[in-house]
C-alpha positions as CSV (number, residue, x, y, z in Angstrom):
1,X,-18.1,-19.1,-2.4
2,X,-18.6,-17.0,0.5
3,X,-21.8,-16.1,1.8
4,X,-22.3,-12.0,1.4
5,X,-25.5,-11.6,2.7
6,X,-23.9,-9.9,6.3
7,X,-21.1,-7.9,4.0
8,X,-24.2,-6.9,1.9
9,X,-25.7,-5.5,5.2
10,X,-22.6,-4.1,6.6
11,X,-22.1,-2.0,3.2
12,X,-25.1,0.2,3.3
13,X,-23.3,1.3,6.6
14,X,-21.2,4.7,6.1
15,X,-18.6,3.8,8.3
16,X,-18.1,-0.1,6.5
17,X,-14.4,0.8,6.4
18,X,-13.5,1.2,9.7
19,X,-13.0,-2.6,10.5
20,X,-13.3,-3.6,6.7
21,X,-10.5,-5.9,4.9
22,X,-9.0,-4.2,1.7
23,X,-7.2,-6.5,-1.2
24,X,-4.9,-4.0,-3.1
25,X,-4.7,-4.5,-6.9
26,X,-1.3,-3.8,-8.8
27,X,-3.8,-3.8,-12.2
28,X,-0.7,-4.9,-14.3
29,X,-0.1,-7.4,-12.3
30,X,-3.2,-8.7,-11.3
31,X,-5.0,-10.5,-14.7
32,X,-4.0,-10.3,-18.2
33,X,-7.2,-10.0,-20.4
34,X,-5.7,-10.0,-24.0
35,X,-2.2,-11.1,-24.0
36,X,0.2,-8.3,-24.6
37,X,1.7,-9.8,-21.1
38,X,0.1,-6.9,-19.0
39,X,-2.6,-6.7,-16.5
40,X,-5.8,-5.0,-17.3
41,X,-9.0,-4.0,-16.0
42,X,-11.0,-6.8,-18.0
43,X,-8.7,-9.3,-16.3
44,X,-9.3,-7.4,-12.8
45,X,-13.5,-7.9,-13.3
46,X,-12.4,-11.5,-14.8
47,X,-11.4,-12.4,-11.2
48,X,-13.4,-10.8,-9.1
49,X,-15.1,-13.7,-7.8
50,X,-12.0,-14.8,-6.5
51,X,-12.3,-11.7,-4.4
52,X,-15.8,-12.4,-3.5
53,X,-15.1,-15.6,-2.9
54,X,-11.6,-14.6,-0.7
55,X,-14.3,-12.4,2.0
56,X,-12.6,-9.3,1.6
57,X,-15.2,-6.2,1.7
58,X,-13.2,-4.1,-1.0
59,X,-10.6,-3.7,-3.6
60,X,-8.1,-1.1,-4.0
61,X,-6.7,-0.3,-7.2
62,X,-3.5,0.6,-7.7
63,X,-2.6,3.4,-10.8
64,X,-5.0,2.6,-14.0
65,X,-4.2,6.2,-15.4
66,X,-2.4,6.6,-18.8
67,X,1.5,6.7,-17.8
68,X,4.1,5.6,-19.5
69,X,5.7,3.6,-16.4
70,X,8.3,5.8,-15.1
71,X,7.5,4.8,-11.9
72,X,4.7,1.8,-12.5
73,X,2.1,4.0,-13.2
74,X,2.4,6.6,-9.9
75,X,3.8,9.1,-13.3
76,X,-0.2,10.1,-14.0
77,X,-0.7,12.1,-17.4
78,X,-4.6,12.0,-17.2
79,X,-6.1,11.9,-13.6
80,X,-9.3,10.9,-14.9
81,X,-8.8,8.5,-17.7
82,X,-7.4,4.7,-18.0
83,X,-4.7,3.9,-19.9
84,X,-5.4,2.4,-23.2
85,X,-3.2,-0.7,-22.3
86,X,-5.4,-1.2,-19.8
87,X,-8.7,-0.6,-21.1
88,X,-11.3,2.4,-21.4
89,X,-13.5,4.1,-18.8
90,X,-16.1,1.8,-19.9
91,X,-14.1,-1.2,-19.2
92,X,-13.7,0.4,-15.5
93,X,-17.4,1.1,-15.2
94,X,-18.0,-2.2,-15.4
95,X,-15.4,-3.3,-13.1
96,X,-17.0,-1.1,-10.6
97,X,-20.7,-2.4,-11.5
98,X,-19.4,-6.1,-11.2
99,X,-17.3,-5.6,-7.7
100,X,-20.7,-4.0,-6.5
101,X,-22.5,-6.8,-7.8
102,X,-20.8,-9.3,-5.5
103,X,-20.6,-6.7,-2.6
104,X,-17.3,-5.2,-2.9
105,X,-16.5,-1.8,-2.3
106,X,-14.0,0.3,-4.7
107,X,-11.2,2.2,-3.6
108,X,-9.3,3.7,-6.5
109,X,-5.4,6.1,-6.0
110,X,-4.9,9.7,-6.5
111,X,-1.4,11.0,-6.8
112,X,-1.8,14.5,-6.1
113,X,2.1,15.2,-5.3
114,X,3.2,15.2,-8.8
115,X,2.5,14.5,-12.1
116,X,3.5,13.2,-15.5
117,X,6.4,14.9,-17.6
118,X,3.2,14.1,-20.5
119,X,0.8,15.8,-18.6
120,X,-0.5,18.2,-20.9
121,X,0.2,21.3,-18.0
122,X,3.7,20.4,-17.6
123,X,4.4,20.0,-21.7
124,X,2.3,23.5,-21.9
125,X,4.5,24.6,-18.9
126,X,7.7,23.4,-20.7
127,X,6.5,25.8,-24.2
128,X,5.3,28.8,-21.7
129,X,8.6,29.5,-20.4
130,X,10.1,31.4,-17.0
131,X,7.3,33.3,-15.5
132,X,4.4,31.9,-17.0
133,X,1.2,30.8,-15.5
134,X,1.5,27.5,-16.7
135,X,4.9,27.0,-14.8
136,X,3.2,27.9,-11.8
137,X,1.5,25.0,-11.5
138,X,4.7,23.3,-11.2
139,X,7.6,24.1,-8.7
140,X,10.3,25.8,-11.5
141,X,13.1,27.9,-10.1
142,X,16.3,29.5,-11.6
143,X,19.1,27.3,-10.7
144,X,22.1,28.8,-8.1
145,X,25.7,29.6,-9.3
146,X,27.2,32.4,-11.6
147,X,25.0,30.4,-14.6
148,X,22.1,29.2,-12.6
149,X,24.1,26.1,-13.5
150,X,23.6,24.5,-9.9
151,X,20.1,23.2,-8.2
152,X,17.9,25.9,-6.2
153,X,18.9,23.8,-3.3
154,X,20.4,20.3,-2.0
155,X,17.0,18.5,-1.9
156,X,17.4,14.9,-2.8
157,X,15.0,12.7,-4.4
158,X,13.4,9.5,-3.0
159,X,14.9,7.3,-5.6
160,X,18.7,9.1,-5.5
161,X,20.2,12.1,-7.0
162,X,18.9,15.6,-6.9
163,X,15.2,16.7,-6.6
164,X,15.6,19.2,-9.3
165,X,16.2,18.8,-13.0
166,X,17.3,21.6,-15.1
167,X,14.8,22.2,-18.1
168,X,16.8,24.2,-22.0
169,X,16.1,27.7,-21.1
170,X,17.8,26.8,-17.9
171,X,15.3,27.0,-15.0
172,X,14.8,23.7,-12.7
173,X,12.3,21.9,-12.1
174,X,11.0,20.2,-8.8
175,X,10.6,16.1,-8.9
176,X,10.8,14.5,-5.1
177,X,10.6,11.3,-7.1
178,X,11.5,10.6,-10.7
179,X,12.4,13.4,-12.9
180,X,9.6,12.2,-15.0
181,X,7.4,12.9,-11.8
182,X,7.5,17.0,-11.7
183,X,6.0,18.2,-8.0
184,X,2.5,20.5,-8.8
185,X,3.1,23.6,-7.0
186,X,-0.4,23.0,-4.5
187,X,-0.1,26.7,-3.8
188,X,-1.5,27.2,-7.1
189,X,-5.2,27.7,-6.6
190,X,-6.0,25.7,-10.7
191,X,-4.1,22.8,-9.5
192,X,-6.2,22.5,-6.6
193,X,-9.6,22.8,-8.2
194,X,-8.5,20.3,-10.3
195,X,-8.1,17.9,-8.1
196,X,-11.5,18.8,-7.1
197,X,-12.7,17.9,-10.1
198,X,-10.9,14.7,-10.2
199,X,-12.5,13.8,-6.8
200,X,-16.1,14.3,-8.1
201,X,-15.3,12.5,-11.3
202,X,-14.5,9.4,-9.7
203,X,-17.3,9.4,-7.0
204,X,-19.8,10.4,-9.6
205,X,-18.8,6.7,-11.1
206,X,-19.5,5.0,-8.1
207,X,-16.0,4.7,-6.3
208,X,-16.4,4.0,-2.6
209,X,-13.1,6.0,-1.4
210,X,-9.5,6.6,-2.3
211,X,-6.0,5.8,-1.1
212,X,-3.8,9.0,-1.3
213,X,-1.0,8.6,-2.6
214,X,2.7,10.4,-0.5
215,X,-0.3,12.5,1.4
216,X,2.4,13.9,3.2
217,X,4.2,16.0,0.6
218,X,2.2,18.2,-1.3
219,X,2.3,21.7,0.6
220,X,6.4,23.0,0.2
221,X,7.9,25.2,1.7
222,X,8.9,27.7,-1.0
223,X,10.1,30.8,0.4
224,X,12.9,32.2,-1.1
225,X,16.0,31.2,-1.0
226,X,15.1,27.7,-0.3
227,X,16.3,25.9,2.5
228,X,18.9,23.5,2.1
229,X,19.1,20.3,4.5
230,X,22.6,20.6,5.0
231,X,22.9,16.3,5.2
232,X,21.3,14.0,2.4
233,X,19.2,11.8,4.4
234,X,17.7,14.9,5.4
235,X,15.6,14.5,2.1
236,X,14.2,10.7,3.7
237,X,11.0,10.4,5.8
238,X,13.3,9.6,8.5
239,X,14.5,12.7,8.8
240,X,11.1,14.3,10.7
241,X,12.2,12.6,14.0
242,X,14.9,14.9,13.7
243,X,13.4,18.3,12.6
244,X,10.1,20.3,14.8
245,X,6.9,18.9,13.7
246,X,5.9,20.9,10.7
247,X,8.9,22.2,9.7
248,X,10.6,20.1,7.4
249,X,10.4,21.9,3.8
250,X,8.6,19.7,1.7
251,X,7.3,16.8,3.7
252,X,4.5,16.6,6.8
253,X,3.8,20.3,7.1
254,X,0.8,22.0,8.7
255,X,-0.5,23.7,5.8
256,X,-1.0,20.3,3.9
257,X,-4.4,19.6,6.2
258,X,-6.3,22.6,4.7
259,X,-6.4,20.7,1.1
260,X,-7.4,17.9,3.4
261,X,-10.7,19.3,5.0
262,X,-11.3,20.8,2.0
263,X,-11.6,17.5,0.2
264,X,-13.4,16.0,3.3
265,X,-16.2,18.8,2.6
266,X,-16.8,17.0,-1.3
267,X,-16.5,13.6,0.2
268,X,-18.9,13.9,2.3
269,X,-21.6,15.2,0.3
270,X,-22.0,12.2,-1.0
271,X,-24.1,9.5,0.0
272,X,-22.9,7.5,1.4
273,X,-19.7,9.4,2.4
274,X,-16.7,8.4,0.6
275,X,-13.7,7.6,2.5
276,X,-10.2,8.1,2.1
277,X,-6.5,6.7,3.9
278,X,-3.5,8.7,3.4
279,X,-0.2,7.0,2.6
280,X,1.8,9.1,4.8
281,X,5.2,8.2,6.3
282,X,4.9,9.9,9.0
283,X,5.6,9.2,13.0
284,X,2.3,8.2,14.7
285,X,1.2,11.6,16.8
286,X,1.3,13.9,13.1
287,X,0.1,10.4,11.3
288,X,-3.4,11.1,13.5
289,X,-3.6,14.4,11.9
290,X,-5.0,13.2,8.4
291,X,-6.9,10.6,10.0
292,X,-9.0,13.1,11.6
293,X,-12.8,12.8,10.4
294,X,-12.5,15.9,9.0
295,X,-9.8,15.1,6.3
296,X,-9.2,11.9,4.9
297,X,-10.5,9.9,7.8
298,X,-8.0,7.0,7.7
299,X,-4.1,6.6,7.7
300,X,-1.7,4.1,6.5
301,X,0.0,2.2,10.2
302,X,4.0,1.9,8.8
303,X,5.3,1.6,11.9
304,X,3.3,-2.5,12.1
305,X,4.6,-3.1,8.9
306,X,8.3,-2.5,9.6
307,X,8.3,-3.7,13.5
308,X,10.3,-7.0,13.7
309,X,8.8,-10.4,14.5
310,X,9.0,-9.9,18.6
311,X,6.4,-9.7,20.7
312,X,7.5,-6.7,22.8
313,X,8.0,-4.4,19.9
314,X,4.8,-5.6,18.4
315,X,2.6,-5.3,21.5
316,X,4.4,-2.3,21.5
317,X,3.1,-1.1,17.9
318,X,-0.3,-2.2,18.2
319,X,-1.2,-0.5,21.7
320,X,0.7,2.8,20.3
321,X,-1.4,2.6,17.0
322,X,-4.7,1.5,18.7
323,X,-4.5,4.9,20.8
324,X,-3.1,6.8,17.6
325,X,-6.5,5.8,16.0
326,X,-8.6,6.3,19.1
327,X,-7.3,10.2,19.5
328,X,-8.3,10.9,15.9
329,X,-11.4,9.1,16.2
330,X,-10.2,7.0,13.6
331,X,-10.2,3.0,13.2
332,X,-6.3,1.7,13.2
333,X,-5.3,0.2,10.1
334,X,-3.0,-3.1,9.9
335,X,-0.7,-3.7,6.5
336,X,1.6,-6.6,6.4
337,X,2.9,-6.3,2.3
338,X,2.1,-4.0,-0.3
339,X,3.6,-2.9,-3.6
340,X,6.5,-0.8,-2.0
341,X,8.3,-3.5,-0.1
342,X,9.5,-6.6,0.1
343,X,6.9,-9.2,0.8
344,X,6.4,-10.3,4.0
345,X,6.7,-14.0,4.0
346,X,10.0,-13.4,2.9
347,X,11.2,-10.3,5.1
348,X,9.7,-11.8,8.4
349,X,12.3,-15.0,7.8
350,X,15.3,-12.4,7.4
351,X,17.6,-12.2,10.6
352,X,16.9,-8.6,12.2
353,X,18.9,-6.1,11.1
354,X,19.2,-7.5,7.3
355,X,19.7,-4.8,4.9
356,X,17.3,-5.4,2.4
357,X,18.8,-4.4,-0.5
358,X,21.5,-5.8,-0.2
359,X,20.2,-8.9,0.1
360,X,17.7,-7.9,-2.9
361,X,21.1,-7.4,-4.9
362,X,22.7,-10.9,-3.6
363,X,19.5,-12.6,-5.7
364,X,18.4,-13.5,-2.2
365,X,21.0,-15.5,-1.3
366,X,22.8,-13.6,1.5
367,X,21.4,-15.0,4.0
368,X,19.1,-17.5,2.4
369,X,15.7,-17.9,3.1
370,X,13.7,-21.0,4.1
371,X,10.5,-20.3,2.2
372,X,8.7,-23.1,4.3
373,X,9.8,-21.1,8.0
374,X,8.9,-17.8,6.0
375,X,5.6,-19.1,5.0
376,X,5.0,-20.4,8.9
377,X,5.5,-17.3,10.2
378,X,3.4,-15.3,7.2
379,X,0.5,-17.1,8.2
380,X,1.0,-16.5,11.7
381,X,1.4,-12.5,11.0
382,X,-1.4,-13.2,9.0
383,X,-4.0,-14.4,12.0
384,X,-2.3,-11.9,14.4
385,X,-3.1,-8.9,12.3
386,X,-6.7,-10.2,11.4
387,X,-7.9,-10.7,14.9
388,X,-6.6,-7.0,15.2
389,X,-9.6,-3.7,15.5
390,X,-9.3,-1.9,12.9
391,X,-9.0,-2.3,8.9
392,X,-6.7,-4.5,7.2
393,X,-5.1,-4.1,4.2
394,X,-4.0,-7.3,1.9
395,X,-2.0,-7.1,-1.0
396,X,-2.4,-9.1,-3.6
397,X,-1.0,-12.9,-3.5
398,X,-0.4,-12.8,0.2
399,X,-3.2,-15.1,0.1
400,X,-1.2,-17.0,-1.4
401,X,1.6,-17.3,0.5
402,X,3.9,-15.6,-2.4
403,X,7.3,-15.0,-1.6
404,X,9.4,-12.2,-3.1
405,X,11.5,-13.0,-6.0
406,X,14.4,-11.2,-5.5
407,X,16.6,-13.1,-7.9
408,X,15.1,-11.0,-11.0
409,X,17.7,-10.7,-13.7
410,X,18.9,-7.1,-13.7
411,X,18.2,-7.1,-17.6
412,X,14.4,-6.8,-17.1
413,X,14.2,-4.6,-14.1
414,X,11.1,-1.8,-14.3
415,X,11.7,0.2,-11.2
416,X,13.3,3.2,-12.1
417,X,15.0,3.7,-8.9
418,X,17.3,0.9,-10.3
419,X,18.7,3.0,-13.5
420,X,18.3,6.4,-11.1
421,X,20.7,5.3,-8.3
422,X,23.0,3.8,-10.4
423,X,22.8,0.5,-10.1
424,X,22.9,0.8,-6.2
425,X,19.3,0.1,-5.1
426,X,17.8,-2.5,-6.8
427,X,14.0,-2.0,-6.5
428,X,10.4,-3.0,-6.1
429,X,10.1,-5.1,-8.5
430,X,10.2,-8.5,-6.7
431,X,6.8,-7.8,-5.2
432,X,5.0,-6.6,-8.1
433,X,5.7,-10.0,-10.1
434,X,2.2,-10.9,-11.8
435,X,0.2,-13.3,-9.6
436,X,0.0,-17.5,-10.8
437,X,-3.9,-18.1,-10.9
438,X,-3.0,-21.8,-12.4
439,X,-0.6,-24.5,-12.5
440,X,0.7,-24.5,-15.7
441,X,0.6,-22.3,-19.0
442,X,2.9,-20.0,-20.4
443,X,2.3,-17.4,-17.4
444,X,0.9,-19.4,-14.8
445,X,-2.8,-18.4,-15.6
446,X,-2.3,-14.4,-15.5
447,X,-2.9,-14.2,-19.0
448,X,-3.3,-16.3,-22.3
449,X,0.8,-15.2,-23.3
450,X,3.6,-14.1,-21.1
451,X,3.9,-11.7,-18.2
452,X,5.4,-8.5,-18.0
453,X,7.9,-9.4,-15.2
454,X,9.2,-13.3,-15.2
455,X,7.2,-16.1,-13.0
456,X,10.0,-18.1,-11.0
457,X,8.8,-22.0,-11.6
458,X,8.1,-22.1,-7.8
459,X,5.2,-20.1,-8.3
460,X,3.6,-23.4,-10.0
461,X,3.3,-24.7,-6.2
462,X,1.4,-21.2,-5.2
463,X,-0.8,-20.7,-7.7
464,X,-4.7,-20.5,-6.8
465,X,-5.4,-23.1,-8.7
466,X,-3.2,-25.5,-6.4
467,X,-4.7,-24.3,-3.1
468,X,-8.3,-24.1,-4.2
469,X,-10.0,-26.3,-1.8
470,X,-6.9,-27.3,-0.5
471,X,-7.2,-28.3,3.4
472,X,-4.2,-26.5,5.1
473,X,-3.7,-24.6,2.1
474,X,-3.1,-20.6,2.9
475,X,-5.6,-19.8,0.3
476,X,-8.1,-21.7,2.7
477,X,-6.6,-20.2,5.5
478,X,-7.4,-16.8,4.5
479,X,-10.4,-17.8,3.6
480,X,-11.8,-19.3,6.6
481,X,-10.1,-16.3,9.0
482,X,-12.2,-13.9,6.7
483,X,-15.4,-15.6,7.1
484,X,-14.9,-15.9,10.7
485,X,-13.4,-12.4,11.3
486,X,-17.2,-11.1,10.1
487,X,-19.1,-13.6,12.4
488,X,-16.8,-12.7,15.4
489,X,-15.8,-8.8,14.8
490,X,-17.7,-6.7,17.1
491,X,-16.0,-3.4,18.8
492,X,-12.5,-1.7,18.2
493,X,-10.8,-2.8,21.8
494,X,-8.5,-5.6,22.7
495,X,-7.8,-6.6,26.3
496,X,-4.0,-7.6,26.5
497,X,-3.6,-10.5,28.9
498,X,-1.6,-9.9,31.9
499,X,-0.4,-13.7,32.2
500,X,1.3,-14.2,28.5
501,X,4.1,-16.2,28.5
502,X,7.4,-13.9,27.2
503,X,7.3,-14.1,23.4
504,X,3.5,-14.6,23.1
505,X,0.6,-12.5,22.4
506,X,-2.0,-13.1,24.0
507,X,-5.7,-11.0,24.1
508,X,-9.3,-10.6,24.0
509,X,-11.5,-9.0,22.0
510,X,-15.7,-8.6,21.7
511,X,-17.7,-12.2,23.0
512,X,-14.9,-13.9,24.6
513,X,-12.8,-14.4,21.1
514,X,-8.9,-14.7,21.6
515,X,-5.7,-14.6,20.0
516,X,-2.5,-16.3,21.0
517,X,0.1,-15.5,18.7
518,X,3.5,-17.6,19.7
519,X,6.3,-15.6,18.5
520,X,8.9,-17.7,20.9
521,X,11.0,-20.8,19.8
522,X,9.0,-22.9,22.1
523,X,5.5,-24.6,21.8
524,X,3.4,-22.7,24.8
525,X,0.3,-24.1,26.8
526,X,-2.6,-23.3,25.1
527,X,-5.3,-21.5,27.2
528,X,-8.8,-22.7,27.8
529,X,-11.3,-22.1,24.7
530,X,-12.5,-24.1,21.6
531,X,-10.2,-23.9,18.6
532,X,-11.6,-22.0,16.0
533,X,-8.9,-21.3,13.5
534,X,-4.9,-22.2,13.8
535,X,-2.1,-21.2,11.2
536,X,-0.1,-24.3,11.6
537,X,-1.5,-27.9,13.2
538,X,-1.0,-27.9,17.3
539,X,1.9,-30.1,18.8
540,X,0.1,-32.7,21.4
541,X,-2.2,-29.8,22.6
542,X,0.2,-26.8,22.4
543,X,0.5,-23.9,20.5
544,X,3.9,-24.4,18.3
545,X,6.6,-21.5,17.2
546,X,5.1,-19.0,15.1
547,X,1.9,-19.8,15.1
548,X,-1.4,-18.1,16.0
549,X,-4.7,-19.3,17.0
550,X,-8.0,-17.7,17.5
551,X,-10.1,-19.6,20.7
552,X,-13.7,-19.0,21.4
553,X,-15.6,-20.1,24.7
C-alpha cells in the first residue's frame, strides 16, 4: 500500500488539482457488487484500495444517474439521484466517505447539454404541447416545408443523421447527440437554476469537483430562421477551425462563459473550493477560455491525446498546451485514454494515418496489432506524460496495460452510434469492456457472474491479480512512477534540452529530475543522472526504442 501521509497533506490544499493524477471510473464497468453483470457503486468502494494503493489523488466518476443507456448513461433522467442498478444515494455517500477515508478526492459528471427523453421536463414538455413553458426548456421548433415535414435546419448529430427529431403534433425537437438526448434550451432561466441546484446538491455531499460534460455546447444560437451549415461536417468539432471564433451556431460560442462564471461564483463558496474541467473540443486559444479561474478552472488537452507518437509533434503539443494553461492561469492537463476512444496501447501501435473505424469494423485485424510493441510504447506514453506539469488523467485499466478489444461481436454492441449510423461507425464500446481484477472466474473478478460486455481470454494475462507484485509488471510500473511523481513534483515548468537527439525528448523539471523519452527506432545514449524509473529494461547502458526514463542527480 502506498504511503498517503504527503497526499493527506497536499489535500487540505485548494489548489490539490492542479498537478493531481485523476483515475476515471466507467461505474458499469468498473466492479460488479451483486451480479446482474453490471458495475455498481458498492463494487466502486469495494476497490478503492486499489486506488489508494495505485497513488492517484482522486477518482472521477463517470454517469451514476438513472438512464436507461441510450448513450451509457450520458442520457441523465435525474441529475441528482443514482440509478437503482447501481445503487442508492446512500450507497454513494459512502463511496465518497470511504475514497476520503484513504485520501482520495471525488470528482463526479454533469451533463448539462441535454437530457433524458424520461426526464420528467421533457415527458411534461412532450404532454404541454407547441408553445408551452415546459417546451421551452427544450429547443422545439416547427419543422420547414409546406407541412413542417422537413427539419428547422441541416444540423447533424454527433452520432449521424439529423439533429432534430420530429415529435406527433409535428414540431421538432433538438438532440446534438441521440434522439434520446433532447438539447435543454440554456436560454431558459429554470433550466439554469436547476443546474444550480444540482451543483449545491452534490458539493453539499462532499464531492471535490466535477468534469463537465460537451462544456462547449450548451448556449445555441437560436435566432430565427436557423442557420444552416450548408456542408455536413460542418456539424463536427472540426468544423471551428473553419468558422470565426464564436460563431458557429451551437458549439464554442461566447455566451456559453456567462453560465460558467456563474457556476464559479457557487463553487467557490465552498470550502475548500470545488473545482471543475470542461470536456470541450475545442482549438487551444478558445479551450483557455473555460480554464479561466473564473469558470471552471480546468480544461480537457485533446490535442496530446490525438498527436501521433513523434517527437516533433509532441514537443509541439506539450509547449503549445503548457502556454495554453499558463495564459489562463491554469495547470495543463495530460490524457492518454478515456471512455470516448480507442485505448491507447492499442492506437499508439496503429501506422499513422489509420482510420480507426475502419479498423474497429475489420475486428482489428486491418492492420494487425502487436500487443507486446503497443504495450512498449503505452508504458513509454505513460512515463512521458507523468513527468509532465500539470494534472493527469488515467482511465481506468491503463494501469493495466489493457488493450482495446475491437473484435466485439456486432450482436452485443451498446453504443448507440452503431444502430444510429447504420451500421457505419462501430462505436465505443471496445474501451468500455469491464476491467479483469483476477485470473480466473466467470468475469475475470469484476463481479460474482458475467459482465455486461464480453472479456476476451487475453485479459486473463492483464488482470490485477497477475501483476500484483509483479516486478516489470505495468501495474508496478504505475505504481512506482506515482509514488515517485509526489516525492519529485515541484513547480509547473519544464526546460526542453537543446541537445536531444532527433526522435527523443529530452527535459528538466524542479531539483534536477529528467525525462528522456526515445520515440526513434534506435537505442540513444543515455545522459548523466541516476536511474530512477525506466518503462522497459536498458540495452548495455542505452536508452531503447520507445522507452522513457526519469534520471535524478
Amino acid at each position: 500500500m502506498t504511503d498517503r501521509s504527503t497526499l493527506d497533506l497536499s489535500s487540505r490544499d485548494p489548489d490539490w488539482w492542479r498537478q493531481a493524477v485523476v483515475y476515471q471510473i466507467y461505474p458499469r464497468s468498473f466492479a460488479d457488487a451483486d451480479g446482474d453483470g453490471l458495475g455498481d457503486l458498492r463494487g466502486i468502494t469495494r476497490r478503492l484500495t486499489h486506488l489508494a494503493g495505485l497513488g492517484v489523488d482522486a477518482l472521477w466518476l463517470s454517469p451514476f444517474y438513472p438512464s436507461e443507456l441510450a448513450d451509457g448513461g450520458y442520457d441523465v433522467a435525474d441529475p441528482r439521484g443514482v440509478d437503482p442498478r447501481l445503487g442508492t444515494l446512500d450507497d454513494f455517500d459512502a463511496l465518497a466517505a470511504e475514497a476520503h477515508r484513504l485520501g482520495l478526492k471525488v470528482i463526479v459528471d454533469i451533463v448539462p447539454n441535454h437530457s433524458s427523453h424520461r426526464h420528467p421536463w421533457f415527458q411534461e414538455a412532450l404532454y404541454a404541447g407547441p408553445g408551452s413553458a415546459a417546451r421551452d426548456r427544450y429547443v422545439f421548433r416547427d419543422g420547414r416545408g409546406e407541412h413542417g415535414e422537413l427539419p428547422p435546419s441541416d444540423w447533424q448529430s454527433v452520432f449521424g443523421g439529423s439533429a432534430w427529431k420530429r415529435v406527433p403534433d409535428g414540431q421538432w425537437y433538438l438532440h446534438l447527440f441521440a434522439p434520446e438526448q433532447p438539447d435543454l434550451n440554456w436560454e431558459n432561466q429554470e433550466v439554469r437554476a436547476d443546474y444550480r441546484t444540482t451543483l449545491r446538491f452534490w458539493s453539499d455531499r462532499g464531492v471535490d469537483g466535477f468534469r463537465i460534460d460537451v462544456a462547449h455546447a450548451l448556449v445555441k444560437d437560436l435566432s430565427e430562421p436557423l442557420r444552416d451549415l450548408g456542408r455536413p461536417e460542418l456539424s463536427r468539432e472540426a468544423a471551428l477551425t473553419e468558422l470565426p471564433p464564436g460563431t458557429h451556431p451551437f458549439y464554442d460560442r461566447d455566451d456559453v462563459h456567462e453560465i460558467y462564471r456563474d457556476w464559479r461564483k457557487i463553487l467557490d463558496a465552498y470550502r475548500p473550493p470545488r473545482m471543475a474541467v470542461a470536456e470541450a473540443w475545442v482549438p487551444g486559444a478558445r479551450r483557455a477560455l473555460y480554464a479561466r479561474p473564473d469558470e471552471l478552472g480546468q480544461a480537457f488537452n485533446f490535442e496530446y491525446l490525438e498527436a501521433g507518437w513523434d517527437a516533433g509533434e509532441l514537443r509541439q503539443v506539450i509547449t503549445d498546451s503548457l502556454a495554453t494553461a499558463r495564459a489562463a492561469g491554469a495547470s495543463a492537463t495530460w490524457v492518454l485514454s478515456n471512455h470516448d476512444v480507442v485505448r491507447h496501447a492499442t492506437r499508439l501501435t496503429l501506422p499513422p494515418g489509420t482510420d480507426l473505424n475502419a479498423w474497429l469494423l475489420s475486428g482489428g485485424h486491418a492492420p494487425a496489432v502487436d500487443e507486446a510493441a503497443g504495450l512498449r510504447r503505452a508504458r513509454a506514453a505513460t512515463l512521458l506524460m507523468l513527468a509532465l506539469p500539470g494534472s493527469a488523467y488515467v482511465y481506468q485499466g491503463e494501469e493495466l496495460g489493457l488493450p482495446e478489444v475491437a473484435d466485439l461481436p456486432t450482436e452485443v454492441l451498446q453504443d448507440p452510434i452503431w444502430e444510429q449510423t447504420g451500421h457505419v461507425r462501430k462505436g465505443r464500446d471496445g474501451c468500455r469492456v469491464p476491467l479483469p481484477w483476477t485470473t480466473a472466474g466467470p468475469s475475470y473478478g469484476f463481479g460474482p457472474g458475467g459482465a455486461w460486455l464480453p472479456q476476451p481470454p487475453g485479459f486473463a494475462a492483464y488482470a490485477v491479480e497477475a501483476q500484483d507484485g509483479v516486478e516489470g509488471s505495468t501495474l508496478e510500473l504505475y505504481r512506482t512512477a506515482l509514488r515517485l511523481r509526489r516525492k519529485l513534483l515541484d513547480g509547473e515548468e519544464l526546460t526542453w534540452a537543446a541537445d536531444a537527439p532527433e526522435g527523443v525528448l529530452r527535459f528538466d523539471r524542479c531539483e534536477g529530475w529528467r525525462c528522456v523519452a526515445n520515440l526513434s527506432g534506435e537505442a540513444v545514449e543515455l545522459p548523466a543522472g541516476e536511474v530512477l524509473l525506466s518503462s522497459a529494461p536498458l540495452e548495455d547502458g542505452r536508452v531503447g526504442p520507445d522507452t522513457t526514463v526519469w534520471l535524478g542527480r
